[in-house]
Backbone as CSV, one residue per row, in Angstrom:
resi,resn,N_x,N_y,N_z,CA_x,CA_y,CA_z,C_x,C_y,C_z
1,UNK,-65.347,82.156,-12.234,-64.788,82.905,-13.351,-63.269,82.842,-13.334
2,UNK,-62.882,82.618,-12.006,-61.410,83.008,-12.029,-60.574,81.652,-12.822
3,UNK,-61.250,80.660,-11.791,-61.214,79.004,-12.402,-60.929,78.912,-14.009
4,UNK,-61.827,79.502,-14.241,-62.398,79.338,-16.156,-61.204,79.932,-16.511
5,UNK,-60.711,81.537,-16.281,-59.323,82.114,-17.175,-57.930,81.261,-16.657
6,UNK,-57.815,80.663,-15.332,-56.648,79.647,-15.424,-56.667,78.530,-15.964
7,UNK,-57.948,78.030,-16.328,-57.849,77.031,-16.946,-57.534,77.261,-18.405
8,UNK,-57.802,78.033,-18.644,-57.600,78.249,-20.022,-56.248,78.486,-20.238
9,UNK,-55.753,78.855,-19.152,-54.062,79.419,-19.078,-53.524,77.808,-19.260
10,UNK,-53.670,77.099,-18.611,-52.896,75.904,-18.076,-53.925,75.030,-19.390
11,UNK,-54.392,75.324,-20.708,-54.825,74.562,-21.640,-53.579,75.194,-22.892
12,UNK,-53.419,76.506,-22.866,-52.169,76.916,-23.756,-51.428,76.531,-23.446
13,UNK,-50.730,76.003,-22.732,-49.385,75.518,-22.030,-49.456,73.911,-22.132
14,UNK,-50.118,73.154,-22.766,-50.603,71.876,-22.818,-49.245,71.653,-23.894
15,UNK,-49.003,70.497,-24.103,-47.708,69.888,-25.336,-48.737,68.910,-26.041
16,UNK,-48.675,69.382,-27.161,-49.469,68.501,-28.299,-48.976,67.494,-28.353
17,UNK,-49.946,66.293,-28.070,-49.900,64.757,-28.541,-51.269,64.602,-29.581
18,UNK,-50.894,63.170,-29.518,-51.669,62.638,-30.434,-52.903,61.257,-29.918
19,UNK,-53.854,61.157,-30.410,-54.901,59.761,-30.002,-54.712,59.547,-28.481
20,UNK,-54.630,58.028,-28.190,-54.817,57.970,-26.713,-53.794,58.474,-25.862
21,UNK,-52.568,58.870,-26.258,-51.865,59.651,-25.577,-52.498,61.152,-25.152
22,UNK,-52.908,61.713,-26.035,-53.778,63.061,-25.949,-54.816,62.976,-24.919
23,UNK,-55.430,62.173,-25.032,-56.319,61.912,-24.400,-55.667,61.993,-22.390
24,UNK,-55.061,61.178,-22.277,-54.250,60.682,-20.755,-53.885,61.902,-20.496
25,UNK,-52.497,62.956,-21.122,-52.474,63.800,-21.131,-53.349,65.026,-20.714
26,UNK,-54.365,65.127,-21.467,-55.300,66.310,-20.942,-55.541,65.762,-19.535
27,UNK,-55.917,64.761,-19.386,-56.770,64.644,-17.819,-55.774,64.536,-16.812
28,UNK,-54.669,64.356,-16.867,-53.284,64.167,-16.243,-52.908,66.135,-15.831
29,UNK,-52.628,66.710,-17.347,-52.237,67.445,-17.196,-53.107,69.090,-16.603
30,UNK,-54.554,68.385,-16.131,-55.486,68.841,-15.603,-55.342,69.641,-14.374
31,UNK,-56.439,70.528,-13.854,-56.556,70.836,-12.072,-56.312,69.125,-11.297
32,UNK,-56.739,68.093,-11.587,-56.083,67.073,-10.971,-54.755,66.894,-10.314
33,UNK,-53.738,66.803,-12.200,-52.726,66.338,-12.126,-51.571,67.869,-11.375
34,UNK,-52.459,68.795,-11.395,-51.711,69.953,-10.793,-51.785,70.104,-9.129
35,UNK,-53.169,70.173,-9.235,-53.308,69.930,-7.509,-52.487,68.832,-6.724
36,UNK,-52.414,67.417,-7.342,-51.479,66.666,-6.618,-50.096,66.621,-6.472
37,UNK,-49.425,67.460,-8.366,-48.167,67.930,-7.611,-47.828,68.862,-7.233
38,UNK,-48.384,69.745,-6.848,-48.314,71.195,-5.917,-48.398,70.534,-4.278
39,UNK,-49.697,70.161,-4.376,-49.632,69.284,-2.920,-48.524,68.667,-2.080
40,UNK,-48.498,67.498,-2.976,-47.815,66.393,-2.358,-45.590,67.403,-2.572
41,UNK,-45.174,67.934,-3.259,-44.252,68.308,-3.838,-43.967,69.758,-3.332
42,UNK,-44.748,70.675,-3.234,-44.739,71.910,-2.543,-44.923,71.739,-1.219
43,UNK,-46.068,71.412,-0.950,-46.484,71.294,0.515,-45.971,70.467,1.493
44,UNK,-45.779,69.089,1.108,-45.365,68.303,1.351,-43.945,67.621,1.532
45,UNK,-43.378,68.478,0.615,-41.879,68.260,0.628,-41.662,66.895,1.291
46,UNK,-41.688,65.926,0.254,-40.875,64.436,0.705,-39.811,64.356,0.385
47,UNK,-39.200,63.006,0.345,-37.972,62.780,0.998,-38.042,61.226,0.360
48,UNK,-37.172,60.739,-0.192,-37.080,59.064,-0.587,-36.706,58.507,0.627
49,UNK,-37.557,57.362,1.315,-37.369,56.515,2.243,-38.779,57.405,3.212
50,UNK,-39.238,57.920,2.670,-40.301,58.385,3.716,-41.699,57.964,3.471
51,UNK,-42.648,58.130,4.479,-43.915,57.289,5.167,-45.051,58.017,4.402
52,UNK,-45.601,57.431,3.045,-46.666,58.428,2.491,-48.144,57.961,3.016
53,UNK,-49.716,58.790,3.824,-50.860,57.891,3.773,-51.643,59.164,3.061
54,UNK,-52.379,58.204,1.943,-53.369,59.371,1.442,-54.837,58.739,1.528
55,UNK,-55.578,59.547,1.907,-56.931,59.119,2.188,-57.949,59.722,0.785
56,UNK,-59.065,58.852,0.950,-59.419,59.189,-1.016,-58.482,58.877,-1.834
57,UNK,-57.850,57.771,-1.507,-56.531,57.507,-2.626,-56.884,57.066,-4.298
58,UNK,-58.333,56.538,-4.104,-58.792,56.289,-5.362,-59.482,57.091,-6.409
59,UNK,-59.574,58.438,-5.649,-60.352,59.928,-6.052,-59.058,60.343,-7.076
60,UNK,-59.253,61.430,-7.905,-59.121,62.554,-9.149,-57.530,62.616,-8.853
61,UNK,-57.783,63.285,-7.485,-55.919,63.597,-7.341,-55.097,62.650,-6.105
62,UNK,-56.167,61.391,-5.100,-54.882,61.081,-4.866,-54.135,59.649,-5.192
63,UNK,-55.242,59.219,-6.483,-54.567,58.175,-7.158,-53.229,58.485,-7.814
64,UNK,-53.005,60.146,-8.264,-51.807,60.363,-8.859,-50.684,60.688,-7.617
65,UNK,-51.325,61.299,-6.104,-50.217,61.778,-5.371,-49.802,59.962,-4.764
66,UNK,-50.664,59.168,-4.828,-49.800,57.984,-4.496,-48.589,57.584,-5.527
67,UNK,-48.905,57.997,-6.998,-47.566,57.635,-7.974,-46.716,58.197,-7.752
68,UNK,-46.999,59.580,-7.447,-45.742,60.581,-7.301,-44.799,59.809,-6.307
69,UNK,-45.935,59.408,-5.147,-44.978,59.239,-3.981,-43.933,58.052,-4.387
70,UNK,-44.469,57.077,-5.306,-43.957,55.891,-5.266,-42.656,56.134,-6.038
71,UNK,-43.270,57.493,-7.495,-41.856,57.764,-8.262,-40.577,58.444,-7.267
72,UNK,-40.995,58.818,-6.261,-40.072,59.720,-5.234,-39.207,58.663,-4.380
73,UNK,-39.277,57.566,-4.415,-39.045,56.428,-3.379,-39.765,56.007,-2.212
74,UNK,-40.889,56.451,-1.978,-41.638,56.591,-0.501,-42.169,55.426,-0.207
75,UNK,-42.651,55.042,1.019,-43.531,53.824,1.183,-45.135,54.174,1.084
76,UNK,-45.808,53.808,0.477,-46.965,54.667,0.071,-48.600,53.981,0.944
77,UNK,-49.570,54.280,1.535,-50.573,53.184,1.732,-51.507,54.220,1.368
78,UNK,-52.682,53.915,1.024,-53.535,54.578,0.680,-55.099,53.725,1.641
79,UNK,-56.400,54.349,1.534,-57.520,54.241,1.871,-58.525,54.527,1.233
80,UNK,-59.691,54.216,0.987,-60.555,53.920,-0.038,-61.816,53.225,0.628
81,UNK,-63.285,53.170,-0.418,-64.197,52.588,0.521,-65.010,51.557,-0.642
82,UNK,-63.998,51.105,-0.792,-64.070,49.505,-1.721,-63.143,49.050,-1.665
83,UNK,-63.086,47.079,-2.132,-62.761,46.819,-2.338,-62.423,46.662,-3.556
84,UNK,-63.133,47.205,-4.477,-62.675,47.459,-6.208,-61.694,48.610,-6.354
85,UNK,-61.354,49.528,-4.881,-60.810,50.770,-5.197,-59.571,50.098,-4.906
86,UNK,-59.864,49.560,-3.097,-58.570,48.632,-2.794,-57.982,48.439,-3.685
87,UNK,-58.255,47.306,-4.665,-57.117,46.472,-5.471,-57.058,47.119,-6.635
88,UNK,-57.452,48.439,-6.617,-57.406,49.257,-7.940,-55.935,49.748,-7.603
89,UNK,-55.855,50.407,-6.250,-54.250,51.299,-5.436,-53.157,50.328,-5.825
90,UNK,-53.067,48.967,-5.267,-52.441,47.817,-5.186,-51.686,47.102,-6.717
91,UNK,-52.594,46.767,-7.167,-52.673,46.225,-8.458,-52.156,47.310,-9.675
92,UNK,-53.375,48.408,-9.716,-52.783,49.326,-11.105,-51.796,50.306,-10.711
93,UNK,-51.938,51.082,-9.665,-51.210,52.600,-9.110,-50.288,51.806,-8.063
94,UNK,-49.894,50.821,-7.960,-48.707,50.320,-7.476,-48.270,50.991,-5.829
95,UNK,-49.199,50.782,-5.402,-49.509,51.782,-3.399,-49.197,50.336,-2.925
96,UNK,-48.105,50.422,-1.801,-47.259,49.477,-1.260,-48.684,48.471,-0.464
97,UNK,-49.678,49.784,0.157,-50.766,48.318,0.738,-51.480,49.684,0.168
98,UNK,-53.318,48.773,1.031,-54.069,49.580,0.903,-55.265,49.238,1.563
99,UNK,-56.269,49.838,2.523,-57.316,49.261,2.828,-58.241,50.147,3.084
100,UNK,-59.546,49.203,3.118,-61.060,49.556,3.275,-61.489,50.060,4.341
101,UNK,-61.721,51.531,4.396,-62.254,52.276,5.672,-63.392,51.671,6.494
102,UNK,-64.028,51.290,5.510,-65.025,50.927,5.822,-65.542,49.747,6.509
103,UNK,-64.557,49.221,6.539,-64.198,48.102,7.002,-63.472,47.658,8.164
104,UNK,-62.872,48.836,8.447,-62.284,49.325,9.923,-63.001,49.728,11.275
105,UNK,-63.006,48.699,11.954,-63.460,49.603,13.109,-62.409,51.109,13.761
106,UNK,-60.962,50.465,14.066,-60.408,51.443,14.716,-59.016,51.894,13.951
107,UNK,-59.544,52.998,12.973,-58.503,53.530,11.892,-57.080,53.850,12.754
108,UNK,-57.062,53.987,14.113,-56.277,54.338,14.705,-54.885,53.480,14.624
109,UNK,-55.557,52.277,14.920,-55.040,50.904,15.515,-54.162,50.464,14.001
110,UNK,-55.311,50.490,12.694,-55.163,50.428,11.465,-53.569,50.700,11.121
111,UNK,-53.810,52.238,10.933,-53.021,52.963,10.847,-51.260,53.189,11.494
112,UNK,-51.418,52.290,12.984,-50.574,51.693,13.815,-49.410,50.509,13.147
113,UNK,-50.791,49.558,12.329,-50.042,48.520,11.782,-49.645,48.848,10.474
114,UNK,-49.908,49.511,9.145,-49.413,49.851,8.180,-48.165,51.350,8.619
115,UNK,-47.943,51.872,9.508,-46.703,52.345,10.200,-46.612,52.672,11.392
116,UNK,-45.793,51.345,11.444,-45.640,51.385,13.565,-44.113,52.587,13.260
117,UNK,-43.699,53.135,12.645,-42.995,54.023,12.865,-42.974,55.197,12.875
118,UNK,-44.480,55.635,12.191,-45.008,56.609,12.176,-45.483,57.490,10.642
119,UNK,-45.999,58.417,10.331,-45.987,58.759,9.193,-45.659,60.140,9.132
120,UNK,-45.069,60.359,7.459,-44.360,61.324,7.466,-45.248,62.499,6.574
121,UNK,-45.785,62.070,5.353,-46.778,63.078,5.300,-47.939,62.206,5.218
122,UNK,-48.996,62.959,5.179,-50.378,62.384,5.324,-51.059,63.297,4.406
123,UNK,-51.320,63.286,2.729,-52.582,64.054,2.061,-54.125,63.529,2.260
124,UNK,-54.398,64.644,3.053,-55.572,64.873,3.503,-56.453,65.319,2.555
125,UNK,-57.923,64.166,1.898,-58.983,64.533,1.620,-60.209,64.610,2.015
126,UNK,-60.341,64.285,3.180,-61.643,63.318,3.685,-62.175,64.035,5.341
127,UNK,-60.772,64.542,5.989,-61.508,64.937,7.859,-62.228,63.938,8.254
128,UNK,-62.321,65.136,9.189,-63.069,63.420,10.447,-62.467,62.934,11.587
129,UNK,-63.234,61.741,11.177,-62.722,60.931,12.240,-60.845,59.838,11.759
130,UNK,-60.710,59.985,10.268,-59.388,59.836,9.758,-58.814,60.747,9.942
131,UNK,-58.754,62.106,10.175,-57.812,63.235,10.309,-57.215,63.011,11.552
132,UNK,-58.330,62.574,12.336,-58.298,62.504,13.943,-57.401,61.741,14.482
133,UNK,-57.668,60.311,13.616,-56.719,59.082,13.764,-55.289,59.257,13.250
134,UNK,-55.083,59.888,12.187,-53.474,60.404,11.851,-53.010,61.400,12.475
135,UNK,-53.323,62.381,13.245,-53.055,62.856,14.367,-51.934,62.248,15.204
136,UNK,-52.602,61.064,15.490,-51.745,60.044,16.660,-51.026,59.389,15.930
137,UNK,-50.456,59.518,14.561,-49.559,58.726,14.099,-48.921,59.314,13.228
138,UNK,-48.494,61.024,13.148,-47.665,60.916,12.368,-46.529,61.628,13.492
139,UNK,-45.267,61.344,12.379,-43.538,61.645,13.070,-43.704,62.734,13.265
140,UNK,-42.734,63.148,13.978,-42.143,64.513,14.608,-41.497,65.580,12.899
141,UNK,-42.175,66.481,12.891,-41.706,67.150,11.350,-42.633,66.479,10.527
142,UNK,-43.616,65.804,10.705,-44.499,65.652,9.758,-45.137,66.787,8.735
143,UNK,-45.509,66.168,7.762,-46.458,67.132,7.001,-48.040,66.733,6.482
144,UNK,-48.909,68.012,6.701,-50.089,67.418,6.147,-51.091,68.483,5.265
145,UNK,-50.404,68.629,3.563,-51.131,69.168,2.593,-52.628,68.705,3.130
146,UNK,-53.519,69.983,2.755,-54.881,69.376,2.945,-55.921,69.766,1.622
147,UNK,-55.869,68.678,1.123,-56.583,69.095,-0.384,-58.402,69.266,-0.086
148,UNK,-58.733,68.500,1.018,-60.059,68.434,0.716,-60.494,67.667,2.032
149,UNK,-61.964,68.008,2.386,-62.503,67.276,3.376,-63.682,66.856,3.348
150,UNK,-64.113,65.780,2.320,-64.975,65.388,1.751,-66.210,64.731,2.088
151,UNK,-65.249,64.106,3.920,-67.035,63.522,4.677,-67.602,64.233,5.052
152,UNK,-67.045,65.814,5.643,-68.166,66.807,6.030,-68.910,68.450,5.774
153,UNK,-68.556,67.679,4.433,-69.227,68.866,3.141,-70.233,68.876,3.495
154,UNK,-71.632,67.435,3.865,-72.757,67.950,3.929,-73.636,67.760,5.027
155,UNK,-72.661,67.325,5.885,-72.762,67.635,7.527,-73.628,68.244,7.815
156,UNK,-74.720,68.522,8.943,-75.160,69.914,9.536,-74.412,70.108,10.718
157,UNK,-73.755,69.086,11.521,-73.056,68.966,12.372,-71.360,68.720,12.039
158,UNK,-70.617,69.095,11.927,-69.339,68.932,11.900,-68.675,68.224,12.938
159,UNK,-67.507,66.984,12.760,-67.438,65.865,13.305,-66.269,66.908,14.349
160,UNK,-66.261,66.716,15.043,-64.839,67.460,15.638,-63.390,66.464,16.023
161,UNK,-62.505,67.648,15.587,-60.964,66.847,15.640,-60.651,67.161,16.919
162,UNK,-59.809,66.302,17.820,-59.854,65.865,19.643,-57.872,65.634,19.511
163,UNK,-57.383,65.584,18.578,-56.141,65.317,18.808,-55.056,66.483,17.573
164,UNK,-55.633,67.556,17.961,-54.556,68.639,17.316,-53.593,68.894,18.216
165,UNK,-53.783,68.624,19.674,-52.389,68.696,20.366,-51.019,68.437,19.743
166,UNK,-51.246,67.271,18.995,-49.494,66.417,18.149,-49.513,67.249,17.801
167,UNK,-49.985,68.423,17.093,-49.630,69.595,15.909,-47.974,70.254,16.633
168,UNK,-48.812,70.603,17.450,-47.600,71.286,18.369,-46.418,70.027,19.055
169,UNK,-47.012,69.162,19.958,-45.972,68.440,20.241,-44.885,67.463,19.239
170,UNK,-45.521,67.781,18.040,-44.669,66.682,17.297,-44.000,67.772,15.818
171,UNK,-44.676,68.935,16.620,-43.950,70.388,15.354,-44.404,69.271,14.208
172,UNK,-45.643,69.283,13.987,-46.311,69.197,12.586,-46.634,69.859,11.797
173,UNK,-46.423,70.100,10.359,-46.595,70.982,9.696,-48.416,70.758,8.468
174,UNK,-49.101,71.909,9.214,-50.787,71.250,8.748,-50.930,72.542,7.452
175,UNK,-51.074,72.516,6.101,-51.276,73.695,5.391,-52.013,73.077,4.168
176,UNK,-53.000,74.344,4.304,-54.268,74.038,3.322,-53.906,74.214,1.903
177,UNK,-54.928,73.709,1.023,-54.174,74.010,-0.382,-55.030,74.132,-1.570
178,UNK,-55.093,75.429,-2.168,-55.602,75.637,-3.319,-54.620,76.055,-4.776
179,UNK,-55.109,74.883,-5.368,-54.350,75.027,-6.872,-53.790,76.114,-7.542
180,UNK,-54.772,77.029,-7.199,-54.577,78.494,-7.549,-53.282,78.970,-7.675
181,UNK,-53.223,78.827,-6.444,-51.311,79.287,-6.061,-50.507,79.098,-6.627
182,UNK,-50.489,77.744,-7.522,-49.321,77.217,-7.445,-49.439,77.340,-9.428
183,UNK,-50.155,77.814,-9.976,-50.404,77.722,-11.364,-48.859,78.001,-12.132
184,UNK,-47.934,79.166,-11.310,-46.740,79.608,-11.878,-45.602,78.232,-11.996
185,UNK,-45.859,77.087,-11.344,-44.953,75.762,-11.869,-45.678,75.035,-12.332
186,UNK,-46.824,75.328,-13.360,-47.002,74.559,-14.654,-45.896,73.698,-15.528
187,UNK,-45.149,74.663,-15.898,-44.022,74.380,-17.031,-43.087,73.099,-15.976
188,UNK,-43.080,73.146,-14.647,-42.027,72.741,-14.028,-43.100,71.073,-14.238
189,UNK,-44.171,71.432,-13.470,-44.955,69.965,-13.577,-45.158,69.388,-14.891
190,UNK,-45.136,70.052,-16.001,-44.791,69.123,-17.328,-43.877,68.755,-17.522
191,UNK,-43.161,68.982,-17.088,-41.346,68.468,-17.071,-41.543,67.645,-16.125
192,UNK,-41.937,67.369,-15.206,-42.199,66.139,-14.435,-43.278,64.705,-14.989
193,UNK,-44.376,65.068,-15.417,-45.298,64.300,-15.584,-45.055,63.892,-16.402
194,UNK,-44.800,64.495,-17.878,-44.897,63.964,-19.501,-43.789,62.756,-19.524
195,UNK,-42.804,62.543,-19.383,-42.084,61.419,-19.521,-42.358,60.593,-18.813
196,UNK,-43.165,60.432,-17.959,-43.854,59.344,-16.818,-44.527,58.647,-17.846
197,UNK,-45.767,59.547,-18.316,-46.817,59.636,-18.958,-46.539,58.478,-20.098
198,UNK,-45.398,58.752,-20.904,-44.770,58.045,-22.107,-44.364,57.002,-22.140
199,UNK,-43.712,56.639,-20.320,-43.009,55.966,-20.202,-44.253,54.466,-19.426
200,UNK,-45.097,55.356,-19.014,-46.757,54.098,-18.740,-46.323,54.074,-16.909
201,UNK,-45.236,55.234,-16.636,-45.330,55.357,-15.236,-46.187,56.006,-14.083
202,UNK,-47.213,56.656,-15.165,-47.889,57.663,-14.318,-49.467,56.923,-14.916
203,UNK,-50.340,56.169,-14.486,-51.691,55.910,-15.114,-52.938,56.446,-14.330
204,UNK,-53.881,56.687,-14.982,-55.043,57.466,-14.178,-56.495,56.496,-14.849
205,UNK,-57.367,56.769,-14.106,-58.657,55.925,-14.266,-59.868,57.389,-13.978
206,UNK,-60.522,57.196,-14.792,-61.886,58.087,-14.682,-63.235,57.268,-14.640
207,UNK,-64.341,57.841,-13.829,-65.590,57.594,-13.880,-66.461,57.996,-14.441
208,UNK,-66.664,57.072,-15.809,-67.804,58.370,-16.771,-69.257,57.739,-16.665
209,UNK,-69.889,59.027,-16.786,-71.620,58.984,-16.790,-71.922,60.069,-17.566
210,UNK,-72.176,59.130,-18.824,-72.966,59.325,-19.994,-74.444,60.355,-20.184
211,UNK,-74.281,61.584,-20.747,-76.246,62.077,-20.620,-75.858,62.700,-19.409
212,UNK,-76.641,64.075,-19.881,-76.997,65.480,-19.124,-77.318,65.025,-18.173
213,UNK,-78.634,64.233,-18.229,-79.693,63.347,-17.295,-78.977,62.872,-16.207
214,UNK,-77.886,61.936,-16.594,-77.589,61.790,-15.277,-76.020,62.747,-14.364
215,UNK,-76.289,63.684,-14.373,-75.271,64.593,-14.500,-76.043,64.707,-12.445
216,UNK,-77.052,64.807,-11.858,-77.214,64.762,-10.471,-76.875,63.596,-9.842
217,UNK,-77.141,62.490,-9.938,-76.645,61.782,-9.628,-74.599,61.331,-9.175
218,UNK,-74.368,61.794,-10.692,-73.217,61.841,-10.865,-72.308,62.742,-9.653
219,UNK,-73.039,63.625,-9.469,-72.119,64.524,-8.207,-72.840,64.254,-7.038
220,UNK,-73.695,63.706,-6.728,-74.092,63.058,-5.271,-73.375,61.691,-5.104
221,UNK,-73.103,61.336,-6.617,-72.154,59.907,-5.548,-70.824,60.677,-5.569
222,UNK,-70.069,61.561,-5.579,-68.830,61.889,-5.131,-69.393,61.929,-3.381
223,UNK,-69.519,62.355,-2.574,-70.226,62.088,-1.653,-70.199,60.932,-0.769
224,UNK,-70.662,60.018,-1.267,-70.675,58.877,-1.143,-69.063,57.911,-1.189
225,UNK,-68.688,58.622,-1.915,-67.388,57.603,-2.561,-67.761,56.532,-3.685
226,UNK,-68.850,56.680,-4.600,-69.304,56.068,-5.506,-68.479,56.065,-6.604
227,UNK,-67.837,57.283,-7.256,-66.748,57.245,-7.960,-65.799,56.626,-7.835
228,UNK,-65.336,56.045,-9.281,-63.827,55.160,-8.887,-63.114,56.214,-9.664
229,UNK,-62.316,56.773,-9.076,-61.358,57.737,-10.386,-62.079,59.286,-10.410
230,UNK,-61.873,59.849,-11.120,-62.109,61.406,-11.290,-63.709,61.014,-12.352
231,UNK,-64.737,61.399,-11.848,-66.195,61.912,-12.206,-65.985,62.719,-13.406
232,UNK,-66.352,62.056,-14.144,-66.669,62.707,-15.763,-67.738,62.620,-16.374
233,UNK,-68.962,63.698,-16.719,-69.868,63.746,-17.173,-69.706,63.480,-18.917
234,UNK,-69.882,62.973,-19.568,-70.103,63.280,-21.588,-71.668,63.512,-21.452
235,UNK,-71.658,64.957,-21.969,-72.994,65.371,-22.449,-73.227,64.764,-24.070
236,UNK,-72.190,64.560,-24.702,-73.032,64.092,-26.058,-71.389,63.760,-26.361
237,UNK,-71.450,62.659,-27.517,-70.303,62.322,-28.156,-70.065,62.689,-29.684
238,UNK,-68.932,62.874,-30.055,-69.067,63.033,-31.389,-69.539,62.247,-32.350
């Protein structure tokens, strides 16, 4: 319920466009496009010349916190569990590299070679055994917004993290994050996004599935990582 009256808050506050601009807009200017700059921008506080890794980089919000990072000056890598997502980061959302988890034996090692210098923030969607592995690789003053932890939602066993020690030895900064909070810099994040938006600097990709019918499916492959982009049901079209 609470969800439903902010959303409605953050739908009055929308700036009228028109056709496919309107369109980008709403889903941009969404719980998406808010959660990632509250995240990555509040929480995260970067810095141009600094070390961005976002995991789920091809998911709802951190295909946009990789743009942010890139509009900020950062070096950006992202992770994903395709290769259609891969060269989705690379190619469209402009993420300096990008690679296949899945495809990794030792994210550690991975993670070593896309920054042997270390990393500076890390947006966290996923836990695990990736939380575990950025642990051992980020800088001293690091930061790590945590939007979401998506491999062990349906766990019965929860994977356990073995390297929170760096927290302390490397004065890391770990803080969780709900959108909620941050609803009062609306006005500030449209002043950020919309001229991106205009300018074809900020682009987003959605996953639609058509029919009520397949509306279960549709949220068991978030799960999975079946989605490319933010999961969008159309119950009926005009």
């Amino acid at each position: 319920e609470d969800d439903i009256v902010h959303m409605k808050r953050l739908k009055s506050m929308e700036r009228p466009y028109k056709g496919q601009m309107q369109q980008r807009c709403h889903i941009i200017q969404g719980m998406a496009g808010m959660t990632a700059y509250a995240g990555f921008f509040e929480v995260g506080s970067p810095k141009k010349g600094e070390n961005v890794f976002i995991s789920a980089a091809a998911g709802a919000v951190g295909q946009l916190v990789g743009q942010f990072a890139k509009l900020t000056g950062c070096y950006v890598v992202g992770s994903a569990g395709s290769k259609e997502k891969v060269d989705l980061l690379k190619n469209k959302f402009g993420f300096d590299e990008a690679f296949n988890y899945k495809e990794e034996l030792d994210v550690n090692a991975t993670l070593k070679g896309y920054f042997p210098e270390g990393i500076d923030i890390y947006f966290e969607n996923v836990g695990g055994k990736t939380l575990d592995a950025v642990l051992l690789n980020m800088r001293v003053h690091g930061r790590i917004p945590v939007c979401g932890m998506i491999s062990q939602y349906n766990l019965t066993q929860l994977d356990g993290v073995t390297n929170l020690a760096n927290l302390i030895f490397k004065r890391v900064k770990m803080e969780g994050l709900l959108v909620n909070d941050f609803y009062h810099l609306y006005p500030k994040f449209l002043d950020f996004v919309l001229p991106h938006i205009r300018e074809g600097k900020v682009l987003y990709v959605e996953d639609i599935a058509e029919g009520l019918e397949n509306g279960p499916a549709a949220l068991v492959g978030l799960f999975s990582g079946r989605n490319v982009g933010k999961q969008v049901l159309v119950v009926a079209r005009e």
